[in-house]
N, C-alpha and C positions, 0 to 999 in steps of 0.2 A: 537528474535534477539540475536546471539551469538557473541562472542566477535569479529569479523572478519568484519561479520555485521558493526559492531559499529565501528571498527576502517575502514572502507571503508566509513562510514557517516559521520566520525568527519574528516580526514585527510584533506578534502577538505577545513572545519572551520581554520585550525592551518594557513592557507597563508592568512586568513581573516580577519576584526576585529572582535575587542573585541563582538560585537554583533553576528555575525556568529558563534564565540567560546562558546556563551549561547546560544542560539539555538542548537548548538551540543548537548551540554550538556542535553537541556530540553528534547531534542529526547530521551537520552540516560536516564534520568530518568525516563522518562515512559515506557521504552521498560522493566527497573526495575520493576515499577509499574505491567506493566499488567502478569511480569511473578513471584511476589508474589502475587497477585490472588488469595484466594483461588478460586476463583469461575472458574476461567481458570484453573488450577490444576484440576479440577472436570472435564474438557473437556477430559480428558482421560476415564472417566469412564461413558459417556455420552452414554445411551442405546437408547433412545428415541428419534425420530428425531424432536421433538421439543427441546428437550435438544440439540441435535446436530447439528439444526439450530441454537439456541442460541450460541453455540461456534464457529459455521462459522462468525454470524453476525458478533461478534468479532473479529476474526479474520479479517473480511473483513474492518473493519473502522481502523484495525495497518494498514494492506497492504495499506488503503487510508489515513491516515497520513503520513504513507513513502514516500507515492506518492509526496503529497503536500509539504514533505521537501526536497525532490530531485528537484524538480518541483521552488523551492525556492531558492535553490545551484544556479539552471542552472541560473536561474532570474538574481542572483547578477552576477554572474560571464561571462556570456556569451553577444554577442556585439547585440545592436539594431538589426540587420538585421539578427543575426541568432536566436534572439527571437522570431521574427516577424513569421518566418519560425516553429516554435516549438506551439508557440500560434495557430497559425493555423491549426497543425498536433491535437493539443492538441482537439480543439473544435470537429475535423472530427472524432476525437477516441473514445471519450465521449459515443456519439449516435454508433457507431459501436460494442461499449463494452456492451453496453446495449441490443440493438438486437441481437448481439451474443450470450447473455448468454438466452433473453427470448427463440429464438430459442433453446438453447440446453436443457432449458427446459420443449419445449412442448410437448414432447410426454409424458410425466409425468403428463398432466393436470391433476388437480381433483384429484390427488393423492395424501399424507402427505409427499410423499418425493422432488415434485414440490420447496416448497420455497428453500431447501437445496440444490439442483439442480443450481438454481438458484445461488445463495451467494453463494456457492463454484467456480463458473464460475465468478460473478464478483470479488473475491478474486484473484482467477489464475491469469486470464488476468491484473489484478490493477497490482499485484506485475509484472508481465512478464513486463507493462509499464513501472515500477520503475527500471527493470533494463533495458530497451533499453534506458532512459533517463540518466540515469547515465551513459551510455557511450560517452553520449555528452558533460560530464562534463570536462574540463581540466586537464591532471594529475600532 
């Protein structure tokens, strides 16, 4: 998450209370967190695709904590009836992101690069969610 990132995630907090303003903040501490790492620092130098599923994993549960804080923005701030509409989009997406990514990695069956296949396609599509969601935030 680079500083542009963050201030696209916090801006929304500052017209909020004081609870959305710690929430900002806790976002923005961890986004701290996972990039002193060393163990994420190491994901640059990862040979092995167990190694480099481990740093997708990773990856893939930021992009699904962004999700869920965008996902939480939209919550506070957006009206009953266009939740209604987003909760429902949400539930049909879920199961679509999950078949999409098995699909994209079955011709890999049986193969060590199968699970990374995988968790790279649920990462993409997580984060691509976070931002079509974020444009239904108020500016």
């Amino acid at each position: 998450m680079d500083f542009f990132d963050f201030k696209r995630t916090l801006l929304p907090f500052r017209r909020g209370t004081k609870c959305f303003r710690m929430a900002g903040f806790a976002i923005f501490a961890s986004a701290v967190l996972i990039q002193a790492d060393p163990a994420r620092a190491a994901c640059s130098d990862a040979t092995t695709t167990v190694e480099m599923r481990e740093c997708r994993s990773h990856e893939y549960e930021a992009a699904d904590a962004e999700l869920n804080a965008v996902y939480g923005q939209l919550k506070a701030m957006a009206s009953d009836a266009v939740m209604a509409q987003v909760r429902a989009a949400q539930r049909a997406w879920i199961p679509f992101r999950d078949a999409a990514c098995l699909a994209e990695a079955a011709p890999y069956e049986g193969g060590s690069i199968q699970p990374l296949i995988h968790v790279s396609c649920l990462t993409r599509l997580t984060q691509r969610r976070s931002e079509d969601l974020r444009t239904l935030l108020p500016n």
